[in-house]
TIRO-2110 file (N, C-alpha, C; in Angstrom, 1 decimal):
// TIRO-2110
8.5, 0.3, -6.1, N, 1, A
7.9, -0.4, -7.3, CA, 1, A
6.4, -0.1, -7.3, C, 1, A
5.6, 0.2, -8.7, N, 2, A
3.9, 0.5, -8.4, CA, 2, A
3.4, -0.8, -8.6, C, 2, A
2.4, -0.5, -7.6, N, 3, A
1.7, -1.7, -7.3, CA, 3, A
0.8, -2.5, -8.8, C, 3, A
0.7, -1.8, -9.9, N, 4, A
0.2, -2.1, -11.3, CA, 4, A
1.0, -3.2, -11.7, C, 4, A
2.2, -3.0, -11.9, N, 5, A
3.6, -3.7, -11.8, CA, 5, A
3.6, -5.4, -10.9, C, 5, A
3.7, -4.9, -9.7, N, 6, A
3.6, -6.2, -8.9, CA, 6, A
2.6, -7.2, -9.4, C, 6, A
1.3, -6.6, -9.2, N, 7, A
0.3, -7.4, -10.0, CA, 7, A
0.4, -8.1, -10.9, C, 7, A
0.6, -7.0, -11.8, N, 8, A
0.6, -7.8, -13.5, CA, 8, A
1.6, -8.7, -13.8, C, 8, A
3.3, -9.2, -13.0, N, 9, A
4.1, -9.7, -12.9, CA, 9, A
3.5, -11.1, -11.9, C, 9, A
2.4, -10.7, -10.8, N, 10, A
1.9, -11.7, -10.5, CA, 10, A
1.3, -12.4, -10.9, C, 10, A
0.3, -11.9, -11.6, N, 11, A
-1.1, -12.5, -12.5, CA, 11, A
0.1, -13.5, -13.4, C, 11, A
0.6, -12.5, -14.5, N, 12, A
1.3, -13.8, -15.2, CA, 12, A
2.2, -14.9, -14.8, C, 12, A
2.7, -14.6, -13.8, N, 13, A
3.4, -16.1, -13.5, CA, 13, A
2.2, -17.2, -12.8, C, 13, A
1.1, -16.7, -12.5, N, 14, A
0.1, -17.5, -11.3, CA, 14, A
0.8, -17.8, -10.2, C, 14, A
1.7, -16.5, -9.4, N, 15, A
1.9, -16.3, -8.1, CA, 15, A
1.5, -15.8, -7.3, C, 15, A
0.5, -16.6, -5.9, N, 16, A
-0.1, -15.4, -5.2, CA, 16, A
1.3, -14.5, -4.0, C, 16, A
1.1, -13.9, -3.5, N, 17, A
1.3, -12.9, -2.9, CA, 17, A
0.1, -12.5, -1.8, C, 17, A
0.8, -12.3, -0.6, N, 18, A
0.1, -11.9, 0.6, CA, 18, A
0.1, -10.1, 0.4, C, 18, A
-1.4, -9.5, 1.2, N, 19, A
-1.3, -8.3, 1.3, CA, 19, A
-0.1, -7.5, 1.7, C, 19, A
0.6, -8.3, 3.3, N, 20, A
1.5, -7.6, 3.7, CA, 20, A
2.3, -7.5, 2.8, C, 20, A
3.0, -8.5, 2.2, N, 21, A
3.9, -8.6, 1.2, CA, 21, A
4.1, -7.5, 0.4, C, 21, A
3.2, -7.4, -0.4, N, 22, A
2.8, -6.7, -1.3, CA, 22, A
2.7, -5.1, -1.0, C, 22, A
2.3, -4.6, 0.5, N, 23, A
2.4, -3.5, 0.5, CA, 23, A
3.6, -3.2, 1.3, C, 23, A
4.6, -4.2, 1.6, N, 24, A
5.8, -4.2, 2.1, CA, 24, A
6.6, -3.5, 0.7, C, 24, A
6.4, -3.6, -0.2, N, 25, A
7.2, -3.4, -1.8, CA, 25, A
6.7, -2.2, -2.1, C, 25, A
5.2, -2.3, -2.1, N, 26, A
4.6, -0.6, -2.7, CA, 26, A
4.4, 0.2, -2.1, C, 26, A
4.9, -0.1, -0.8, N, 27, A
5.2, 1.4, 0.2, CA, 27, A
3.8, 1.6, 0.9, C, 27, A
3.2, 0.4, 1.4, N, 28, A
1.3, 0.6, 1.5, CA, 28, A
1.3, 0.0, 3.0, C, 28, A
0.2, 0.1, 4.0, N, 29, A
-0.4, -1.0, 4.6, CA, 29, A
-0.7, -1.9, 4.3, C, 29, A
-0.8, -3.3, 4.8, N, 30, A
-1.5, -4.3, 4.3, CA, 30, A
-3.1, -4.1, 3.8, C, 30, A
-3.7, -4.1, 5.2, N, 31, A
-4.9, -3.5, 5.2, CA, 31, A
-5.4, -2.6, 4.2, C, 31, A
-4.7, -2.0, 3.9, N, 32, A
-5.4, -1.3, 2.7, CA, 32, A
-4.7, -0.9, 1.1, C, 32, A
-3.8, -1.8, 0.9, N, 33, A
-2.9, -2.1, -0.4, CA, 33, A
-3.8, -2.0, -1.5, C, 33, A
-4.7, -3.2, -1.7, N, 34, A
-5.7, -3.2, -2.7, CA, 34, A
-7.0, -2.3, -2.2, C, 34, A
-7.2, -1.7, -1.8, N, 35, A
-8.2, -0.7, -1.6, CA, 35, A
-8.7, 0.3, -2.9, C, 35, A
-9.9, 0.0, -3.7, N, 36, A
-10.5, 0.7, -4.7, CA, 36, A
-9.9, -0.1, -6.2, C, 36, A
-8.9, -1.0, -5.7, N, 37, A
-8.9, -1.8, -6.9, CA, 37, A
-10.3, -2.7, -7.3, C, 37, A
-10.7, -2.9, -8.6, N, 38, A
-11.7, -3.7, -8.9, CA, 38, A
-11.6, -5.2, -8.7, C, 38, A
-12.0, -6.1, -8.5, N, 39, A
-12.0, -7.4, -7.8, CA, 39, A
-12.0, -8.5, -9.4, C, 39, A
-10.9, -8.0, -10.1, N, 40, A
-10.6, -9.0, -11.2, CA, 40, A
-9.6, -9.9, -11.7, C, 40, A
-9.5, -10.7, -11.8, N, 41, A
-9.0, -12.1, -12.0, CA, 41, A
-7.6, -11.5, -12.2, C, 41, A
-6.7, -10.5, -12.6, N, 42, A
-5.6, -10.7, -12.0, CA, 42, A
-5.1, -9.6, -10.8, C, 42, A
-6.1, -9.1, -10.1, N, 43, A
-6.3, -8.6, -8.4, CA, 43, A
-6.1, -9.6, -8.0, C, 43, A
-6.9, -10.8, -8.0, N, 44, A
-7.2, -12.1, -7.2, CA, 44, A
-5.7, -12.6, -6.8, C, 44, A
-4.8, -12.6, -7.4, N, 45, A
-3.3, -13.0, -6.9, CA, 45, A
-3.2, -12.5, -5.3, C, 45, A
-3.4, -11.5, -5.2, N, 46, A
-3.0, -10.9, -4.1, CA, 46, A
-4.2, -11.2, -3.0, C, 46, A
-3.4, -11.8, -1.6, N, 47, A
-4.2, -12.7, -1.1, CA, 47, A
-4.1, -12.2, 0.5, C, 47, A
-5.3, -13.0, 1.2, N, 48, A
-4.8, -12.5, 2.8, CA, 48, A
-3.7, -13.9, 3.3, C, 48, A
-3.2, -13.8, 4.5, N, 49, A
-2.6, -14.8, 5.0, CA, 49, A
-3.4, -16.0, 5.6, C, 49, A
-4.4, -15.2, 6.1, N, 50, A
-4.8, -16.4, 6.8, CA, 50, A
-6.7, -16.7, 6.8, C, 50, A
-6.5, -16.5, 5.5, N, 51, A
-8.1, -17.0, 4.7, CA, 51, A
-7.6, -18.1, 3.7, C, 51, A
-6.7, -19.1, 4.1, N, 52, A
-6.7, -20.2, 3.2, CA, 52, A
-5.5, -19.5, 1.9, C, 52, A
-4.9, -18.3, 1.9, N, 53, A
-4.2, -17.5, 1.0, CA, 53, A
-5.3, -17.7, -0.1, C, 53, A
-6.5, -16.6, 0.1, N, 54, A
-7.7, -16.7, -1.0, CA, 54, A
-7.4, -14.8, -1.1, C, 54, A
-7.6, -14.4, -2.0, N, 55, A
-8.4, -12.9, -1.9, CA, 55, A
-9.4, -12.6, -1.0, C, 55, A
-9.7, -11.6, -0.3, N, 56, A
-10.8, -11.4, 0.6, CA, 56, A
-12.0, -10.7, -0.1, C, 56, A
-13.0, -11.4, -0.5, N, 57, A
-14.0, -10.4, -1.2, CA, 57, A
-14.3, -11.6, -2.2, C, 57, A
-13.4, -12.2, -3.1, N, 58, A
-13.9, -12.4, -4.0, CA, 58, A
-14.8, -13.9, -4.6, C, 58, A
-15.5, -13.6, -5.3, N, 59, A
-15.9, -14.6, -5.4, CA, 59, A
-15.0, -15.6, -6.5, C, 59, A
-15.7, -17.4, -6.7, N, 60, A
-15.3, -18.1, -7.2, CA, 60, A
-14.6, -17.3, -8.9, C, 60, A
-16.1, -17.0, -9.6, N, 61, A
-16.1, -16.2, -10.9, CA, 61, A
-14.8, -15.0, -10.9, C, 61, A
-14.5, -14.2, -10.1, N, 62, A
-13.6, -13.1, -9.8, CA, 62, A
-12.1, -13.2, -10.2, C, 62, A
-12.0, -14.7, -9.3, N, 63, A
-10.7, -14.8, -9.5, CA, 63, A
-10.3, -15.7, -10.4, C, 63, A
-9.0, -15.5, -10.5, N, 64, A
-8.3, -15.8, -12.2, CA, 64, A
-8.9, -17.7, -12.1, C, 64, A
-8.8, -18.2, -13.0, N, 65, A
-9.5, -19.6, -13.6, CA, 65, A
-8.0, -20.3, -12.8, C, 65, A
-7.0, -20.1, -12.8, N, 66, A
-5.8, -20.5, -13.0, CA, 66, A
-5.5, -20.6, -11.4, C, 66, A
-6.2, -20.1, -10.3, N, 67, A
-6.5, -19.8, -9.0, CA, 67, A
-6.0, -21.4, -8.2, C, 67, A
-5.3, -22.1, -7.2, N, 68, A
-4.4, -21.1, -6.8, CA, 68, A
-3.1, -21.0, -7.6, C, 68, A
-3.1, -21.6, -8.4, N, 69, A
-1.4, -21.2, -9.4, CA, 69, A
-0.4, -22.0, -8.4, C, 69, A
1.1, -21.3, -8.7, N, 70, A
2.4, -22.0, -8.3, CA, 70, A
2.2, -21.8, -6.6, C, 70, A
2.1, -23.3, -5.9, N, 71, A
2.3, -23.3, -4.7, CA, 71, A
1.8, -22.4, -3.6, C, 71, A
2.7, -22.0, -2.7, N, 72, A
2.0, -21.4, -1.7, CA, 72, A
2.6, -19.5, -1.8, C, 72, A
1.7, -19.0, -1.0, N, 73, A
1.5, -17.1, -1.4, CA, 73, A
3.4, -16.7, -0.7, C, 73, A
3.5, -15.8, -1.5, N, 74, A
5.0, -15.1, -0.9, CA, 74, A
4.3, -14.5, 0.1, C, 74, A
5.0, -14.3, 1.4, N, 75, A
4.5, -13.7, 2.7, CA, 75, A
5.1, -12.4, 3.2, C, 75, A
6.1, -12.5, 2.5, N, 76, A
6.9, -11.4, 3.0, CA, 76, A
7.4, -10.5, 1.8, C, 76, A
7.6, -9.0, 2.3, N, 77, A
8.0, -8.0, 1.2, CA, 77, A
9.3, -8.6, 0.7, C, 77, A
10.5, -9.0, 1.5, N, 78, A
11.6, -9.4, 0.9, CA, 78, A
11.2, -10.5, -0.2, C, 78, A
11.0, -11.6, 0.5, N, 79, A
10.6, -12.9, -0.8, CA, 79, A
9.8, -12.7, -2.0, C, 79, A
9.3, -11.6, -1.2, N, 80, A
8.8, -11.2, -3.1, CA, 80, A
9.5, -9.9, -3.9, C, 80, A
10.5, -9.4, -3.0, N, 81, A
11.5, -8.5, -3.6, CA, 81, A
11.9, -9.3, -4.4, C, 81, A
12.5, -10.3, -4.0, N, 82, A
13.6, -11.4, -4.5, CA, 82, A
12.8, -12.5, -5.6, C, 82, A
11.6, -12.5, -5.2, N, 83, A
10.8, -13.2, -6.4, CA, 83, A
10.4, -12.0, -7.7, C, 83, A
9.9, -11.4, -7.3, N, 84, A
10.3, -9.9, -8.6, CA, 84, A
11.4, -9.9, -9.2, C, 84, A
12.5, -9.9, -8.8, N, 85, A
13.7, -10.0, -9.5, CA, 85, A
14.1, -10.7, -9.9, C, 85, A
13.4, -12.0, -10.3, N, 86, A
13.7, -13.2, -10.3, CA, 86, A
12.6, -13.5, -11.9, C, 86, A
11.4, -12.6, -11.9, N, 87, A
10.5, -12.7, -12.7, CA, 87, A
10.2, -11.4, -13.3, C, 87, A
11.1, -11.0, -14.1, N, 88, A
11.0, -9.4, -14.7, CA, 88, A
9.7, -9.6, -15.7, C, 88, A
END
């Protein structure tokens, strides 16, 4: 799945999603999944694990208004396999 995809499926529901997660699906590192993406309110979904499930980098302004959204960040590539499919 491209990572444009994941995002935009995240931004709209206001689900965060952990890096690993996320680059468990788009075939990435964690560490460097969002790398050269711009730091805008629906990037901001995609979170670290263990910074409070915040974005790393971004400021208050950056991330989406709607920030943290539905409960707690998917952590894992499967749970958010299964939450993708769940949220076409």
């Amino acid at each position: 799945m491209k990572l444009d995809i994941v995002v935009e499926r995240l931004s709209r529901h206001a689900q965060r999603a952990t890096y690993a997660a996320v680059g468990g699906v788009v075939g990435r590192i964690a560490i460097g999944v969002m790398h050269g993406r711009p730091k805008t309110h629906e990037n901001s979904w995609v979170v670290a694990k263990n910074k409070k499930g915040e974005p790393t980098g971004f400021t208050a302004e950056e991330r989406d208004p709607r920030f943290p959204g539905q409960g707690e960040p998917i952590n894992t590539a499967d749970g958010l396999r299964q939450w993708l499919d769940a949220h076409e």
